[in-house]
C-alpha positions in Angstrom: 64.7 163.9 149.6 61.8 163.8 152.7 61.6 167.6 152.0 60.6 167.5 148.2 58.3 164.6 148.4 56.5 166.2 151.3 56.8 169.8 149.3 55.5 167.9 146.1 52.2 166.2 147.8 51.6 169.7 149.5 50.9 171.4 146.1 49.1 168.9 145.0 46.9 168.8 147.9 46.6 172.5 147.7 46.3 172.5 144.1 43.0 170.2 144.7 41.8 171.7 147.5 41.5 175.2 145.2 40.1 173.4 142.4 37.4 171.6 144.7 37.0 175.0 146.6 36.1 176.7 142.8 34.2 174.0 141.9 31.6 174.2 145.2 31.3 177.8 145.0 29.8 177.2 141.3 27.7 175.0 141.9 26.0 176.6 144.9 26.0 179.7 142.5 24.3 178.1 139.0 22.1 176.3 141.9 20.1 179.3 143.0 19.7 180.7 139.2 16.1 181.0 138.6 13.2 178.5 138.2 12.5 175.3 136.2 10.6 176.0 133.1 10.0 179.1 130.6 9.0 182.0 132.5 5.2 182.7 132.3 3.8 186.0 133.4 1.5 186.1 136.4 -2.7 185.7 136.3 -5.0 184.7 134.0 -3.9 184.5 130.1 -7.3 186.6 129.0 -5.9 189.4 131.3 -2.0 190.1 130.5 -1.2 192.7 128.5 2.3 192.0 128.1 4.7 191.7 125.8 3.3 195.2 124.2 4.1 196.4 121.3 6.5 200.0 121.6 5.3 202.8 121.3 1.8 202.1 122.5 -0.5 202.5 120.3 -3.0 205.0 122.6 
């Protein structure tokens, strides 16, 4: 009776070790995913050229 009580509360402390291990490697994962904010391009807004139209008109 020891045996499967101990066996029992050893898969659940596996089982939440797993789901607590999962659960830290996401969230260190989603935490390094980008910047706040839309993305703006770089410099001055009279000089980019971007988004262009394709093909180029030349």
């Amino acid at each position: 009776m020891d045996t499967i009580i101990t066996g029992l509360i050893m898969n659940k402390y596996i089982s939440l070790c797993l789901v607590l291990s999962c659960l830290t490697i996401v969230t260190i994962q989603l935490s390094g995913c980008g910047r706040k904010g839309s993305p703006k391009p770089p410099g001055p807004a009279d000089k980019i050229t971007y988004p262009r139209n394709y093909p180029p008109a030349d």
